[in-house]
Structure formats: structure tokens, C-alpha cells
VMD Tcl script that draws the C-alpha trace (Angstrom):
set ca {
  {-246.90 -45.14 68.68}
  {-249.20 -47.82 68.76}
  {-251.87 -48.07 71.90}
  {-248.98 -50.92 73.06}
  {-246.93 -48.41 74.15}
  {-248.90 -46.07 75.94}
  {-250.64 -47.61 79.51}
  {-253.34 -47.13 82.29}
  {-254.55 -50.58 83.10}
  {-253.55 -52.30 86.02}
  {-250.61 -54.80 86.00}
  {-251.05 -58.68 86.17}
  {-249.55 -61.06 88.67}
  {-246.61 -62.49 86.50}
  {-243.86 -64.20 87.86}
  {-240.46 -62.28 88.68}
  {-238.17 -64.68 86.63}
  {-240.31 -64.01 83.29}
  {-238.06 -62.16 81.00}
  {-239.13 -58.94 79.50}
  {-239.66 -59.10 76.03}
  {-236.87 -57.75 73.50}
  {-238.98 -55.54 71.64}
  {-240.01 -52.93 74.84}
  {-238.48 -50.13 74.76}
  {-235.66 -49.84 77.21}
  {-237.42 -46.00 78.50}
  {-240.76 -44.81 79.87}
  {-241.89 -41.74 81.47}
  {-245.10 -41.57 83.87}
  {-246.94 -39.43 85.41}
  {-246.39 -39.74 89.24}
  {-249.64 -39.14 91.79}
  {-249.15 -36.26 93.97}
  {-250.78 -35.24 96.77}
  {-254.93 -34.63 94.84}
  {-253.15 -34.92 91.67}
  {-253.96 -37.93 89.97}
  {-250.61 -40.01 88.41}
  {-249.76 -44.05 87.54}
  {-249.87 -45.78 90.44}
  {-246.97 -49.04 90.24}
  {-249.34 -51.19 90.36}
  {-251.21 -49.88 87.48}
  {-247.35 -50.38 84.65}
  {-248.40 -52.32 82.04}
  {-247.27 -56.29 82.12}
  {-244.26 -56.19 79.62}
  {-242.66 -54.15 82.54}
  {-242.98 -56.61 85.52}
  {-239.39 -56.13 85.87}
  {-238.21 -52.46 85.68}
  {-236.38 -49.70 87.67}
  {-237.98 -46.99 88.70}
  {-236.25 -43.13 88.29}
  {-238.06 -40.85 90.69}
  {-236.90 -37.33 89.51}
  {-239.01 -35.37 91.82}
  {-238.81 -33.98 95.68}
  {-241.39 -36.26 96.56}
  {-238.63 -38.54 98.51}
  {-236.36 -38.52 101.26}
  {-234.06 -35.83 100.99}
  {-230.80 -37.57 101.00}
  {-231.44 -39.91 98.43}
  {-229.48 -39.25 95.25}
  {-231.78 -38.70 92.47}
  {-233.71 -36.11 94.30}
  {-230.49 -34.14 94.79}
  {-229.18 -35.12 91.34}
  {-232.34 -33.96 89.41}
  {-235.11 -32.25 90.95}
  {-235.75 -28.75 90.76}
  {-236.35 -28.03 93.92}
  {-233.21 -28.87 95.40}
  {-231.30 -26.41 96.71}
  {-227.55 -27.17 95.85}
  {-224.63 -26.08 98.00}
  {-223.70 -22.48 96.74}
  {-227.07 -22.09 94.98}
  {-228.35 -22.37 91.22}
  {-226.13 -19.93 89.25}
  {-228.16 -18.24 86.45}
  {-226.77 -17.28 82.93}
  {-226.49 -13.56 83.67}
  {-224.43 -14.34 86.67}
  {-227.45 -14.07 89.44}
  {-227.49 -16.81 92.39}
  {-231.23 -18.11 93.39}
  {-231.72 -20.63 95.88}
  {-232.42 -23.27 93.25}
  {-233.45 -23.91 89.29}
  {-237.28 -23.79 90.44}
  {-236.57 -20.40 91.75}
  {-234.85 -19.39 88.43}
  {-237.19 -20.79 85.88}
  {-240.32 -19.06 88.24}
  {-238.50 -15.79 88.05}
  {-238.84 -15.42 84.58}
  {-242.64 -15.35 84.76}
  {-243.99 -12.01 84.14}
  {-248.03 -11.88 86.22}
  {-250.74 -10.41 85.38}
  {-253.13 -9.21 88.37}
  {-256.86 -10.36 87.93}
  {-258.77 -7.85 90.11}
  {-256.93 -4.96 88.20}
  {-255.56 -6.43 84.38}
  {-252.62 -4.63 85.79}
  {-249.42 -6.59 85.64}
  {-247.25 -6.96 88.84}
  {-243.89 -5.15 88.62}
  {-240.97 -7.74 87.07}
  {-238.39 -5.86 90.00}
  {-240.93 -7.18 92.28}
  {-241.38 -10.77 91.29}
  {-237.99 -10.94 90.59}
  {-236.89 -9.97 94.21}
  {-239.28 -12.36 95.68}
  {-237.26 -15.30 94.15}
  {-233.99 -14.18 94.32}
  {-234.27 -14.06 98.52}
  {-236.48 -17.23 98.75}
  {-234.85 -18.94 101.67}
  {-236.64 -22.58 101.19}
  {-238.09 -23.94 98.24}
  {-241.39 -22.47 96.27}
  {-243.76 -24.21 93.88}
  {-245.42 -20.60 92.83}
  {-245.35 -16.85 93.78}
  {-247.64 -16.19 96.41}
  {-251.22 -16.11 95.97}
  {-250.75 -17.27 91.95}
  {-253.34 -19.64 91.50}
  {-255.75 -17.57 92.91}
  {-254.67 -14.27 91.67}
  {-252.20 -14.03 88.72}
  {-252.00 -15.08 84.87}
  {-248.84 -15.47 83.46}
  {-248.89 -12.56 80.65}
  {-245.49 -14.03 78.84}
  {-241.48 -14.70 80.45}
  {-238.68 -12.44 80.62}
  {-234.91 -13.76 82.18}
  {-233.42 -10.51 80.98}
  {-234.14 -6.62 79.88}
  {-236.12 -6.33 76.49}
  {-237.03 -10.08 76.54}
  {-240.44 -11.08 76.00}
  {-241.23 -15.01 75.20}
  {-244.61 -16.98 74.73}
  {-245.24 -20.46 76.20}
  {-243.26 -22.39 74.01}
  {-240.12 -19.93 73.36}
  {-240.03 -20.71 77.16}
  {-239.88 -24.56 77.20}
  {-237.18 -23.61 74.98}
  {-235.39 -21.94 77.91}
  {-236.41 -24.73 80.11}
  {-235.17 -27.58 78.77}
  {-231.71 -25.89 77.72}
  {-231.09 -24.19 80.69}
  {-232.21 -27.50 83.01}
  {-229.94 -29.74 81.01}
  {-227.07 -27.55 81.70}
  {-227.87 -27.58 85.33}
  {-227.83 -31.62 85.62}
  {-224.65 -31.81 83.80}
  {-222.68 -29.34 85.98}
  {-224.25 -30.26 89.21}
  {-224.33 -34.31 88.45}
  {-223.27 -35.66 85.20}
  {-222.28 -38.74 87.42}
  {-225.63 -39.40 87.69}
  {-226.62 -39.19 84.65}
  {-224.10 -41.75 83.77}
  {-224.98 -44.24 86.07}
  {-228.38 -44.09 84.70}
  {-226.70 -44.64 81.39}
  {-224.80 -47.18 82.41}
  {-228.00 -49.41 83.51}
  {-229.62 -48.92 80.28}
  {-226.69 -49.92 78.60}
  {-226.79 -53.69 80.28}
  {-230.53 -53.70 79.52}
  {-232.60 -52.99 82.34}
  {-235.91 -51.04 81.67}
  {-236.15 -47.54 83.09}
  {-239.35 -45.75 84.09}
  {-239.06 -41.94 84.61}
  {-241.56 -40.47 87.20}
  {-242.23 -37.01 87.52}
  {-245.46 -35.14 88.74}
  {-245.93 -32.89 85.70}
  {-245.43 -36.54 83.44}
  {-247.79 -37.59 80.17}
  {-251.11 -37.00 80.09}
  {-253.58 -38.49 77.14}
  {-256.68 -36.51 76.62}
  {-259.97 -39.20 76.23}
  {-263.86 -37.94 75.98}
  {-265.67 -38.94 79.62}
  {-268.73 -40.57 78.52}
  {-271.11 -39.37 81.37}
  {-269.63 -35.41 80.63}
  {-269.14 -36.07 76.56}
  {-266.27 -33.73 77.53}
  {-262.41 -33.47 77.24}
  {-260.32 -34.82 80.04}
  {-256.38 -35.43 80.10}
  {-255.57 -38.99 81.74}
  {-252.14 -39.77 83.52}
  {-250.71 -42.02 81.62}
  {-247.05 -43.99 81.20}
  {-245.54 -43.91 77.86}
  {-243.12 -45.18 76.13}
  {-239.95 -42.56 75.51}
  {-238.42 -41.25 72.20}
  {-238.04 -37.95 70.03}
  {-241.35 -38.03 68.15}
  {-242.73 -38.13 72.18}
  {-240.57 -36.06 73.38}
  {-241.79 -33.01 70.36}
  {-245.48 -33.96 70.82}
  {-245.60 -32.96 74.58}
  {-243.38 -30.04 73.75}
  {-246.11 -29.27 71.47}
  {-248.70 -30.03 74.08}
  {-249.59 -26.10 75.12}
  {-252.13 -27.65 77.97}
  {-250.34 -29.48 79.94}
  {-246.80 -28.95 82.05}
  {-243.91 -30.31 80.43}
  {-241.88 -31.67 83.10}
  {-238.49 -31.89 83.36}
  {-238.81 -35.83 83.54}
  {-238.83 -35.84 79.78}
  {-235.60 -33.58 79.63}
  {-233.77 -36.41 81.94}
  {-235.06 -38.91 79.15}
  {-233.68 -37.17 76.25}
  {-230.79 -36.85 78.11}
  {-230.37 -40.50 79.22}
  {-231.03 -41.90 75.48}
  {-228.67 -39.35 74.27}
  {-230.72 -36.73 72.22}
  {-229.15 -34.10 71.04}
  {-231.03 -31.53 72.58}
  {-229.31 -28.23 70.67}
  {-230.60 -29.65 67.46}
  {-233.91 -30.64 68.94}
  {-234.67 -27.47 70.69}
  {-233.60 -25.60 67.46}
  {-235.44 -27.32 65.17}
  {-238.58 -27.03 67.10}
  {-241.37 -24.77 66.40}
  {-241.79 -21.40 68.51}
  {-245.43 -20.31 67.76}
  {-248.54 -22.27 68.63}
  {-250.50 -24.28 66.64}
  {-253.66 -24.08 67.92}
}
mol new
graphics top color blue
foreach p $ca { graphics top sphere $p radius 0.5 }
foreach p [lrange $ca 0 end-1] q [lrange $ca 1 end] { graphics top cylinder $p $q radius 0.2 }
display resetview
């Protein structure tokens, strides 16, 4: 895409009956600040979308409200996130973290699977990481069941499957409201923490740094930051492929399992 459709200047004062122009596209995902994490501030969406709706799909909002329930990770639903081998954690976050097999920095030793695994399985509130991981651990490769043993991007694999199926059992109504609003035209901007990121040289530094950023949505994005082995990929752009109707089977099939770097 062209630099049009990719955003960190601030917005300009326009006024709120201006209509959008036809050719934006109708989807954007952005990086949302969090706590020292940098993100896209509102003020900072490009002009073409003075008049948008925004799709926070994080736990960084008040707990009732639907689309923190509908499609963050972190919530807990009633009953509890039912894995594919039958398994009940306290929600997806739990799941997806339990899959993560650690290595120990002190000793290059890596911490038993039973062990990990048991941690997330009793959680009682939600968990970002296991404890002491930043600090401590390096995630040697993931493992959901015996004899399984997948790199970074056989992972996202998992991820975005496995998360898709989740929204649609636990709120496909959602999902189709959000479709619904598309449909009569309005503009939808996707916010999630671990969001788009563009990597630019800082001129003092001469080094690499990744920029938050708010992009325009489609496939060809959605496979680059699948690609994109230094950075998160959030489940923000699984709710966008889902909204515009990927097909996500074919996608995730079709989509390369070893890196390229």
C-alpha cells in the first residue's frame, strides 16, 4: 500500500459534516497506547477518518462493555475457555500461554511443560505471562499436546485458528453487528495493544526502531504482519479478517511455516 494508507501524523480540525471520501478503505487496525507502551493516540488518525468508529478489542475498558467480553483474550467467560483436547482454563490467554514451552536463563535448563502447564490451568484471575518471564525465561518453541513441537510462526498458526473459533462460539452476534455497520458504510478502526508497527531508522541512533502506526486492513496486510517474526501479532488483525470475511482456513494454510529471515 501506498504511504496514504498507513498513518502517524496528527489529525486536522475538519468539520463533522465533511463526508469521508469513497475511496478509504472501510477497515483499519492501530496500535493502541498502553500503559509505557507507545500506540496511536485518536487524535493522531489520519484526516480521511474524521468520522469513524472505533473497535476496542482489548481489556483496557470497563468490564461490562460488550466488545471486551465479546473479543478480548483476557476475558474470562462463564464456564471457562474450553480447549481442543477437552481441558477448561480460565480463559483463551491462559490457553494460548500454556502452550509455551520456557527456557530458564541462569541454568539453559528448560522448565518442566507439567509445570507450566499446571500454573495456567488453576489461574484464578487473568495473566499476561508466567511468573517472572520477562526477567527469567525464553520461549524455546510451543507444545498444546504430547510429541508437539512448533516454531514461532507454526504457532500464529494455532493462534489465529484456534481464536477465531473462540469468537464465533462465544459471540458470533458480535461479530455480526460489526458486520452489519460496515455493510451501511461506516469506517471501522480496530485497536489492540499488540497492533501495527512500521520499522523507520532514528536519525540521532542511525538505528532500527518499530513505530505504532494505523493501517489500513486487507489480506496482503494481514500475511505481512504474520510474516513479521519481531513484533506480536495481535488478535486485532484476526477480528479484521474476520469482519471483512477472509477465509481464514485457506489463508492460514496457504501461509508459510518457516522463517524467512
Amino acid at each position: 500500500m501506498d504511504s496514504k494508507m498507513k498513518h502517524t501524523i496528527k489529525m486536522q480540525e475538519e468539520p463533522a459534516s465533511k463526508r469521508v471520501r469513497r475511496d478509504v478503505a472501510n477497515i483499519w487496525i492501530s496500535t493502541k497506547p498502553f500503559k509505557t507502551k507507545p500506540g496511536v493516540r485518536r487524535d493522531m488518525f489520519p484526516p480521511e477518518l474524521h468520522r469513524y468508529t472505533a473497535l476496542n478489542v482489548t481489556s483496557v475498558q470497563g468490564k461490562e462493555e460488550k466488545d471486551r467480553i465479546a473479543f478480548s483474550p483476557m476475558y474470562p467467560p462463564p464456564g471457562g475457555f474450553q480447549a481442543p483436547d477437552g481441558q477448561t482454563f480460565l480463559n483463551f490467554e491462559a490457553f494460548w500461554q500454556s502452550g509455551k514451552v520456557l527456557r530458564k536463563r541462569a541454568t539453559n535448563t528448560l522448565e518442566p511443560i507439567a509445570k507450566t502447564r499446571h500454573y495456567w490451568r488453576t489461574i484464578k484471575e487473568p495473566k499476561r505471562s508466567y511468573p517472572g518471564f520477562k526477567k527469567n525465561y525464553t520461549v524455546e518453541y510451543c507444545c498444546w499436546r504430547d510429541g508437539q513441537r512448533l516454531n514461532y510462526l507454526q504457532s500464529r498458526k494455532v493462534y489465529i485458528l484456534e481464536y477465531r473459533n473462540y469468537v464465533m462460539r462465544h459471540a458470533p452476534e458480535r461479530i455480526a453487528e460489526w458486520q452489519a455497520r460496515m455493510r451501511k458504510g461506516e469506517i471501522i478502526v480496530v485497536e489492540d495493544i499488540d497492533g501495527p508497527h512500521e520499522y523507520q531508522t532514528d536519525p540521532v541512533t542511525n538505528t532500527t526502531v518499530a513505530v505504532p502506526v494505523i493501517h489500513a486492513f486487507d489480506e496482503a496486510y494481514f500475511r505481512e504482519k504474520f510474516m513479521d517474526e519481531k513484533r506480536p501479532f495481535g488478535h486485532g488483525y484476526v477480528v479484521c479478517a474476520m469482519l471483512v470475511g477472509l477465509d481464514l482456513d485457506h489463508i492460514v494454510s496457504t501461509l508459510p511455516e518457516e522463517s524467512r529471515r
